[in-house]
PADRENLUM-978663 format. One record per residue: residue number from 1; residue in one letter; z, x, y of N, C-alpha, C, O in turn. Coordinates in steps of 0.02 Angstrom, whole numbers, plus 50000, padded with zeros to 5 digits. Atoms other than C-alpha are relative to their C-alpha. Example, Ala and Ser with C-alpha at 12.3 -4.5 7.8 and 13.67 -1.06 7.14 Angstrom:
<nodes>
@i = 1&aa = A&n.w = 50000&n.u = 50045&n.v = 49941&ca.w = 50390&ca.u = 50615&ca.v = 49775&c.w = 50000&c.u = 50045&c.v = 50060&o.w = 50033&o.u = 50097&o.v = 50059
@i = 2&aa = S&n.w = 49997&n.u = 49958&n.v = 49941&ca.w = 50357&ca.u = 50684&ca.v = 49947&c.w = 50037&c.u = 49961&c.v = 50055&o.w = 50045&o.u = 49986&o.v = 50110
</nodes>
This chain:
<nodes>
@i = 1&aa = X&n.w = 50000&n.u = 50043&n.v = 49941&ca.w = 50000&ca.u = 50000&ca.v = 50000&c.w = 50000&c.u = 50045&c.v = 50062&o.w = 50044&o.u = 50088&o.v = 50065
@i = 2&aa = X&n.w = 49997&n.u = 49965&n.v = 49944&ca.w = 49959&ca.u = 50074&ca.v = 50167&c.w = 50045&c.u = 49977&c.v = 50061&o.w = 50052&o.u = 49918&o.v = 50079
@i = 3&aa = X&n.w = 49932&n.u = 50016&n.v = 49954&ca.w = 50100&ca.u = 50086&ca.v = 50301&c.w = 49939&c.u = 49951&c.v = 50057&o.w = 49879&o.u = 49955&o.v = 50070
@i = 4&aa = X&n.w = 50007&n.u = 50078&n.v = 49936&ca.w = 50084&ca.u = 49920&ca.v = 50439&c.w = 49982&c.u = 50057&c.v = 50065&o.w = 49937&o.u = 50040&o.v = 50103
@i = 5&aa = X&n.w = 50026&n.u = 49958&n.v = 49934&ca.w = 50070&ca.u = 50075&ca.v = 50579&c.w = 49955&c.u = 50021&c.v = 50008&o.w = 49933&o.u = 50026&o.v = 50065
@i = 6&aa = X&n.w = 50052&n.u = 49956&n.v = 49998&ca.w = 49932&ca.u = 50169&ca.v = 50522&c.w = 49934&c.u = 49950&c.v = 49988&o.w = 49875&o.u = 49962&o.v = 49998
@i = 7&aa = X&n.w = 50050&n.u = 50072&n.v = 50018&ca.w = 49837&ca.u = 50003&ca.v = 50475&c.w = 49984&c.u = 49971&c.v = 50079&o.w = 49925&o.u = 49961&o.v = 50094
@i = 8&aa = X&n.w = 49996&n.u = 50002&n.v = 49954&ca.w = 49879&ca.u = 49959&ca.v = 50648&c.w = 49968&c.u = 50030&c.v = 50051&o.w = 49946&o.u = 49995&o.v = 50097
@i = 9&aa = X&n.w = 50016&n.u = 49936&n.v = 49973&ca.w = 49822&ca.u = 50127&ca.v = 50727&c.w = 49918&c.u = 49983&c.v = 49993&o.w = 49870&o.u = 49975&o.v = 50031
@i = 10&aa = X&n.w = 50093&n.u = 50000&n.v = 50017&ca.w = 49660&ca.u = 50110&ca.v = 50644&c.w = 49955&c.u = 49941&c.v = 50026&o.w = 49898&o.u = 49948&o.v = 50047
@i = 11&aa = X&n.w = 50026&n.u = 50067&n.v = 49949&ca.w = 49616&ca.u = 49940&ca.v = 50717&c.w = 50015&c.u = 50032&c.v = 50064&o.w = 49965&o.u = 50068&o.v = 50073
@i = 12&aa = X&n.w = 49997&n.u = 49977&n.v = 49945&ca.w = 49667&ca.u = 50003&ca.v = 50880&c.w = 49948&c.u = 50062&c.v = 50031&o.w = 49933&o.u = 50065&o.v = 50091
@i = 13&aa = X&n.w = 50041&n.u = 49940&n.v = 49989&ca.w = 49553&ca.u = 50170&ca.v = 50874&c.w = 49930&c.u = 49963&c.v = 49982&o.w = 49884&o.u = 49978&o.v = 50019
@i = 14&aa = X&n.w = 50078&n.u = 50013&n.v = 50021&ca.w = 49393&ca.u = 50079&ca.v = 50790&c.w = 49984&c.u = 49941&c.v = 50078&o.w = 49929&o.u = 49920&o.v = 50096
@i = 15&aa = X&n.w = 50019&n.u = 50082&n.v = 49925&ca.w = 49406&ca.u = 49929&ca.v = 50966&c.w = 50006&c.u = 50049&c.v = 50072&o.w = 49976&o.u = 50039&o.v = 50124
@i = 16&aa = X&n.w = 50006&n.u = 49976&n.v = 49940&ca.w = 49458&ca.u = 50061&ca.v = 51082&c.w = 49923&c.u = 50039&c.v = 50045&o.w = 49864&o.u = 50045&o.v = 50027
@i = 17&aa = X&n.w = 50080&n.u = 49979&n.v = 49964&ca.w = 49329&ca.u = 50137&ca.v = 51211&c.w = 49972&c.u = 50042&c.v = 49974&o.w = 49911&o.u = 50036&o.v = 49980
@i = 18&aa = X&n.w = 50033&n.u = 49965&n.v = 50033&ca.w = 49286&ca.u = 50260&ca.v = 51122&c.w = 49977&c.u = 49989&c.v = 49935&o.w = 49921&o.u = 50009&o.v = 49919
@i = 19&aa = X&n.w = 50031&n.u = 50043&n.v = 50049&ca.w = 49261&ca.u = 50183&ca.v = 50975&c.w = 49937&c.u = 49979&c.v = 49997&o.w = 49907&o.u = 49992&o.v = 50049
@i = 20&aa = X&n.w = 50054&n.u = 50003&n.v = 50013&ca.w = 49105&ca.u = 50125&ca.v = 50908&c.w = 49979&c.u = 49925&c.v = 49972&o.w = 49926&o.u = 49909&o.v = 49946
@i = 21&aa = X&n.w = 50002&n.u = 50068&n.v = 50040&ca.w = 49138&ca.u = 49941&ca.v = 50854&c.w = 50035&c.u = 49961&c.v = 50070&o.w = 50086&o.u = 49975&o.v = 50101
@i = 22&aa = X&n.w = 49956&n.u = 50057&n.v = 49955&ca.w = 49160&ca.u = 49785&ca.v = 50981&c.w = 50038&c.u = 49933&c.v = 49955&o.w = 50083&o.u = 49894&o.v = 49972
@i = 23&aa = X&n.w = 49946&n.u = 50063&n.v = 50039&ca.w = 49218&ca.u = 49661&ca.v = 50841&c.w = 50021&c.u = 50060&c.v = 49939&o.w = 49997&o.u = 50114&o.v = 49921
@i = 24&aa = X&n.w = 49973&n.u = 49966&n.v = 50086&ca.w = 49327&ca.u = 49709&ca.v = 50671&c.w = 50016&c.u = 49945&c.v = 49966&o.w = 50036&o.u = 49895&o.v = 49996
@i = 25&aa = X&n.w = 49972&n.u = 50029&n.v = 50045&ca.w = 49366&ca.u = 49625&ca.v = 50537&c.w = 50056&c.u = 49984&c.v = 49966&o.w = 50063&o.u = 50042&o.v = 49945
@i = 26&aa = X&n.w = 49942&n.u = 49965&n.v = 50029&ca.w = 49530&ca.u = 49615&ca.v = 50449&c.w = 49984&c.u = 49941&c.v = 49944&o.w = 49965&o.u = 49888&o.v = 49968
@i = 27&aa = X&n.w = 49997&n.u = 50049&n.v = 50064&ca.w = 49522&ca.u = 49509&ca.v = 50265&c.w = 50085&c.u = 50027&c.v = 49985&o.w = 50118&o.u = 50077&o.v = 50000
@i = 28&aa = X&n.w = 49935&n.u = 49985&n.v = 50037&ca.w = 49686&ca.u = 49483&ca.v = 50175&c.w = 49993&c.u = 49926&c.v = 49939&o.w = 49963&o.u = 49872&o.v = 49942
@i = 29&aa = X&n.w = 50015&n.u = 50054&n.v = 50069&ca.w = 49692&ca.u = 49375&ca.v = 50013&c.w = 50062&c.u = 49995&c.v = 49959&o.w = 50073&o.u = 50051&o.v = 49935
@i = 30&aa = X&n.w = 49946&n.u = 49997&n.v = 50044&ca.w = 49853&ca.u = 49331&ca.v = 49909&c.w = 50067&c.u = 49996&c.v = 50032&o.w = 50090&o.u = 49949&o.v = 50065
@i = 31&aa = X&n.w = 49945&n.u = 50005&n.v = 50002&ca.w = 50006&ca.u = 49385&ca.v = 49922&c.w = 50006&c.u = 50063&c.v = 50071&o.w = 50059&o.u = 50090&o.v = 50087
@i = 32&aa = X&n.w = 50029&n.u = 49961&n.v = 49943&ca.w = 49918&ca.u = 49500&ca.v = 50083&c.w = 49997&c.u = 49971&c.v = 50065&o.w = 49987&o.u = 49996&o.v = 50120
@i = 33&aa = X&n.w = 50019&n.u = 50031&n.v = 49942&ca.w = 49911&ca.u = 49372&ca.v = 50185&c.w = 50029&c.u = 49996&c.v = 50055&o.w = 49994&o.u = 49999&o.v = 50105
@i = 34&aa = X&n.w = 49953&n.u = 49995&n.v = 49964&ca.w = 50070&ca.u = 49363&ca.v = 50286&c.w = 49982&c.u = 50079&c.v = 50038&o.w = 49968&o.u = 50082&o.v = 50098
@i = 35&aa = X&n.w = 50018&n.u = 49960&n.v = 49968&ca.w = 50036&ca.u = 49540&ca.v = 50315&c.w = 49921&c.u = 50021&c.v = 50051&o.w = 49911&o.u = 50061&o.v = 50096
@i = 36&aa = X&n.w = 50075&n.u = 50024&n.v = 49970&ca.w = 49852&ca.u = 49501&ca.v = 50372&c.w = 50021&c.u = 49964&c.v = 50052&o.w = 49988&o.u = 49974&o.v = 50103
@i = 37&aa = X&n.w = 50002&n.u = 50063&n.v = 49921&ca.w = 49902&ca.u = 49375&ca.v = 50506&c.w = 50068&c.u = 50040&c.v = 50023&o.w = 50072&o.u = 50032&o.v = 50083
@i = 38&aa = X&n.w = 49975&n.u = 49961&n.v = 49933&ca.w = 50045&ca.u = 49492&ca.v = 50575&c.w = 49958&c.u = 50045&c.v = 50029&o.w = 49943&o.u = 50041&o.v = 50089
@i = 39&aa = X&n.w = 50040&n.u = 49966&n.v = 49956&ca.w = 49934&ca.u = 49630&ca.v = 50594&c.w = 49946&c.u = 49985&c.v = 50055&o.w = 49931&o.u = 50015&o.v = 50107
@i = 40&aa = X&n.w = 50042&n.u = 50047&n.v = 49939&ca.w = 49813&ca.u = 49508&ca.v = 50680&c.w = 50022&c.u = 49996&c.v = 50058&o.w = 49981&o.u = 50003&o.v = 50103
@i = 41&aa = X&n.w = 49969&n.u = 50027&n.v = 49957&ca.w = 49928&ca.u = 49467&ca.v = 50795&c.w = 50041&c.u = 50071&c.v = 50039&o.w = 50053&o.u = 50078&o.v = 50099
@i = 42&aa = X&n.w = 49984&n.u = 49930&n.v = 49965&ca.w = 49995&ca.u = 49640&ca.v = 50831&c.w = 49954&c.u = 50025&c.v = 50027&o.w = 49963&o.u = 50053&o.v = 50081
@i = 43&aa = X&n.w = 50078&n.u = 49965&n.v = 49951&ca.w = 49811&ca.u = 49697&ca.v = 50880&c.w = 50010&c.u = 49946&c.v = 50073&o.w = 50016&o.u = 49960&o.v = 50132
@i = 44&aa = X&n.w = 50011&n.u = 50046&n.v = 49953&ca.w = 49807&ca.u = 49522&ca.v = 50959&c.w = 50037&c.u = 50022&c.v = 50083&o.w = 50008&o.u = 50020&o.v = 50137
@i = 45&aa = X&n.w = 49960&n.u = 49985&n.v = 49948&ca.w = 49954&ca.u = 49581&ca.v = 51079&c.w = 49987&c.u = 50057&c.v = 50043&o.w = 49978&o.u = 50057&o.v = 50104
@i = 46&aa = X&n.w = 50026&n.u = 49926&n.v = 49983&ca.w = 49916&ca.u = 49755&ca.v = 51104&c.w = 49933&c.u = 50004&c.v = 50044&o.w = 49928&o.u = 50037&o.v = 50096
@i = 47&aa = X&n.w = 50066&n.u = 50004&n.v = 49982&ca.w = 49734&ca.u = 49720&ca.v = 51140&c.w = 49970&c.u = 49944&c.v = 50072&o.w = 49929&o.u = 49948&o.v = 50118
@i = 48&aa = X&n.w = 50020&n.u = 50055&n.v = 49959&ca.w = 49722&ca.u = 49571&ca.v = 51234&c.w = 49918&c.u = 49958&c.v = 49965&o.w = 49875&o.u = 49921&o.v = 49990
@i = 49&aa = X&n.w = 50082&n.u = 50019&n.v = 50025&ca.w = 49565&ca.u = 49535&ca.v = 51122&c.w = 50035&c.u = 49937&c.v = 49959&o.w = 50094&o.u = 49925&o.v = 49945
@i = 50&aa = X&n.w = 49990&n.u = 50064&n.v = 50025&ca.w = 49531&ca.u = 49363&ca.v = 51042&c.w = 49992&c.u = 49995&c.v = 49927&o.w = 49959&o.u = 50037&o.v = 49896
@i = 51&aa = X&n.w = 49976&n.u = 50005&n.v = 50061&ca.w = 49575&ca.u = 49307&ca.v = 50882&c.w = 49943&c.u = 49951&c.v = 49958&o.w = 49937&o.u = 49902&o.v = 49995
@i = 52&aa = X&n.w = 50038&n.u = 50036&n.v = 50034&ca.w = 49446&ca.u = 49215&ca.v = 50762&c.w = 50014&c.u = 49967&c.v = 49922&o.w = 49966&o.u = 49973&o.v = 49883
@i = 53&aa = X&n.w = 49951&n.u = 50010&n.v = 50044&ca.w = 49546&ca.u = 49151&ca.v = 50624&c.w = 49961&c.u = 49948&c.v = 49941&o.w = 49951&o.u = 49888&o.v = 49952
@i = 54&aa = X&n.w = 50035&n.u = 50055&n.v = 50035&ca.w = 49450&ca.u = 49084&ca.v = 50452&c.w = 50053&c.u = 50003&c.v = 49928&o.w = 50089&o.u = 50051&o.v = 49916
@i = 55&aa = X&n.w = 49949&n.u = 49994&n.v = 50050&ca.w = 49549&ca.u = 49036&ca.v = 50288&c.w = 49964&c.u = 49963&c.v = 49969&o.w = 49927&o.u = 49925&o.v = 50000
@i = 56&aa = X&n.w = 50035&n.u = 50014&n.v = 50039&ca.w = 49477&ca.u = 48986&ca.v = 50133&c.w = 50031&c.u = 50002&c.v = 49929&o.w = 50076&o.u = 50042&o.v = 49917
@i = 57&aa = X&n.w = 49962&n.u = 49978&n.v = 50065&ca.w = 49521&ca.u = 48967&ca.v = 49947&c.w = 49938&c.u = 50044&c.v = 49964&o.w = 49880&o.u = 50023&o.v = 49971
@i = 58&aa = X&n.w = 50048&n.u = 49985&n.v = 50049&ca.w = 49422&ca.u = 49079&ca.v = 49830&c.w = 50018&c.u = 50020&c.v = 49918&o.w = 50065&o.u = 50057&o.v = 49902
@i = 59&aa = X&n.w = 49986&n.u = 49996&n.v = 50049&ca.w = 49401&ca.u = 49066&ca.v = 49643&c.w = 50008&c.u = 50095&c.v = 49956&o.w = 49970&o.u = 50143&o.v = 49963
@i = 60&aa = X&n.w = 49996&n.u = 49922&n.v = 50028&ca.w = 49457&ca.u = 49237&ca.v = 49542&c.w = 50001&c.u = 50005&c.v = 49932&o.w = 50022&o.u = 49952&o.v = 49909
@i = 61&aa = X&n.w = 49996&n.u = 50034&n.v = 50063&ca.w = 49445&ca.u = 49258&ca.v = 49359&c.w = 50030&c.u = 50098&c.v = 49981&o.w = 49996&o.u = 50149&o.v = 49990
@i = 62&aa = X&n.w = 49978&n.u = 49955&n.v = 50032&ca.w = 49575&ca.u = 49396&ca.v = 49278&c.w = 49984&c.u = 50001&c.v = 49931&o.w = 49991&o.u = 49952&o.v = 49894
@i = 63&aa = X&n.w = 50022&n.u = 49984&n.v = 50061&ca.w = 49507&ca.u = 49485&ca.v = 49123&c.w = 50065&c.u = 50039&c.v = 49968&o.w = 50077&o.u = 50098&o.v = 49979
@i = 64&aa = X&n.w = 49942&n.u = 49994&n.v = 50037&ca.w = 49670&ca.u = 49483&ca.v = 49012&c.w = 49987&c.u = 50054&c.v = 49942&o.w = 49999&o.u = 50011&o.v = 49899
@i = 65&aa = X&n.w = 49989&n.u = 49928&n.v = 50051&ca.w = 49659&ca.u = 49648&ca.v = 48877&c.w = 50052&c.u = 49988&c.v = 49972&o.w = 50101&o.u = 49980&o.v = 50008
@i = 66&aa = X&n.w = 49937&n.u = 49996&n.v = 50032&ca.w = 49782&ca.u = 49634&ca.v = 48744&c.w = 50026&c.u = 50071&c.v = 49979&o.w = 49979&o.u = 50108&o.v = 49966
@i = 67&aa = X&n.w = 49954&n.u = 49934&n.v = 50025&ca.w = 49895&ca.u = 49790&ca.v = 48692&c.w = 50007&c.u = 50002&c.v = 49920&o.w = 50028&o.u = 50047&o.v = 49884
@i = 68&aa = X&n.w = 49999&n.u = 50027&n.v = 50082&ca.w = 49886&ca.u = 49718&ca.v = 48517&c.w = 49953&c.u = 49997&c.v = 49971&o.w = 49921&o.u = 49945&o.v = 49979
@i = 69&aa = X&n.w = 50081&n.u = 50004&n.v = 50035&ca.w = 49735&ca.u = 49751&ca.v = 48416&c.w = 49978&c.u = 49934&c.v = 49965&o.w = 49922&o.u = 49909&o.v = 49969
@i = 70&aa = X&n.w = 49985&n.u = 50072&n.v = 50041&ca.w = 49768&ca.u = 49594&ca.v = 48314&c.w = 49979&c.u = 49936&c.v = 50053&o.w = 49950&o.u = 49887&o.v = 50029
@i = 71&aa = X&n.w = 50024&n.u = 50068&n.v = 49943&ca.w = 49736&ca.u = 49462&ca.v = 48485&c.w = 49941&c.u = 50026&c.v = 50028&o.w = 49917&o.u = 50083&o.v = 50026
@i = 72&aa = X&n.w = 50055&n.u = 49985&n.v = 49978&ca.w = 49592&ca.u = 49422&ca.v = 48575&c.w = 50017&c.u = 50011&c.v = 50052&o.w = 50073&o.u = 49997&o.v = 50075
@i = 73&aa = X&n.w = 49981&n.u = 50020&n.v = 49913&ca.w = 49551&ca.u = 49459&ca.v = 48760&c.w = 50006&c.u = 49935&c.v = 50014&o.w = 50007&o.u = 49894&o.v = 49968
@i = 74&aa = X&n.w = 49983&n.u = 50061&n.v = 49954&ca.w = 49578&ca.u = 49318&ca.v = 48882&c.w = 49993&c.u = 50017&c.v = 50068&o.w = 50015&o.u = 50065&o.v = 50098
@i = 75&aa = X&n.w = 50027&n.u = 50016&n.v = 49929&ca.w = 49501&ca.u = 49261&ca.v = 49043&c.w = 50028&c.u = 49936&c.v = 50046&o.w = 50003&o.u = 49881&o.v = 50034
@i = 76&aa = X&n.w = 49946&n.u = 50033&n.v = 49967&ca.w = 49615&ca.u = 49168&ca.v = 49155&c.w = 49981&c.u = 50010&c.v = 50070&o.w = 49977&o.u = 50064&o.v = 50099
@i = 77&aa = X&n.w = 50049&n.u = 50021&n.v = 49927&ca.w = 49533&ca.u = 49088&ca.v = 49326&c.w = 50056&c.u = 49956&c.v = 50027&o.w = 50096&o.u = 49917&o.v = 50001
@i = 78&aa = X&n.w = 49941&n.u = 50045&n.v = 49965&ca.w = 49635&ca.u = 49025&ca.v = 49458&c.w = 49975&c.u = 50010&c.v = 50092&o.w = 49925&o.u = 50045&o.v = 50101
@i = 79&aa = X&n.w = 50028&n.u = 49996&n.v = 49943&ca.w = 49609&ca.u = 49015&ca.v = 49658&c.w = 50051&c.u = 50017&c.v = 50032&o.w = 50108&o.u = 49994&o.v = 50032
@i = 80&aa = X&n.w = 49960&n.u = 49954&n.v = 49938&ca.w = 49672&ca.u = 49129&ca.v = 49784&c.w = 49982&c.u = 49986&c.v = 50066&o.w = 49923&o.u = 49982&o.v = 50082
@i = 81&aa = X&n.w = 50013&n.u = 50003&n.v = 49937&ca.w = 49705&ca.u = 49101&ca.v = 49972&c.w = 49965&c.u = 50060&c.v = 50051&o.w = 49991&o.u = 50116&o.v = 50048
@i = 82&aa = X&n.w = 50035&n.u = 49933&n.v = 49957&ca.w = 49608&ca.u = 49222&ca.v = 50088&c.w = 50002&c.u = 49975&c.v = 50079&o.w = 50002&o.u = 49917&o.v = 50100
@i = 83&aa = X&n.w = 50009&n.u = 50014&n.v = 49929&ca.w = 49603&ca.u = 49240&ca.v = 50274&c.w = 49964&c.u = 50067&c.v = 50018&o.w = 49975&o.u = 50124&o.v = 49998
@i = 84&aa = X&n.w = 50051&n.u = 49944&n.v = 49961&ca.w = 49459&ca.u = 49331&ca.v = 50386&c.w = 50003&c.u = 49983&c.v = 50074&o.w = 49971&o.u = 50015&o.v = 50115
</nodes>
């Protein structure tokens, strides 16, 4: 997991003037998300730039591997929250 400052930092250096990007992106999906919409909101403050806020469910499908030679795999689909 990358530290909240340096995640921070890096949005701040890719928008600043010297920088090379007028919009960024930030995705967060899961159990990411809370941390996705603070950091949003920490640029948001810092920056004075505007916020574009999309949220969505998307389907994911984990490929289950057993440890047991004897069972089969298993594929187990379920839907995850995301925000861009």
């Amino acid at each position: 997991k990358t530290n909240f400052k340096a995640q921070l930092e890096r949005c701040m250096k890719l928008i600043s003037s010297n920088g090379n990007y007028r919009e960024i992106t930030i995705h967060g999906m899961g159990s990411a998300l809370e941390r996705t919409i603070n950091l949003a909101l920490q640029f948001q403050l810092k920056t004075n730039c505007q916020l574009n806020t999309k949220i969505a469910s998307i389907e994911v499908t984990d490929h289950l591997i057993p440890l047991l030679d004897d069972l089969e795999p298993m594929n187990d689909t379920r839907w995850v929250s995301t925000i861009h």
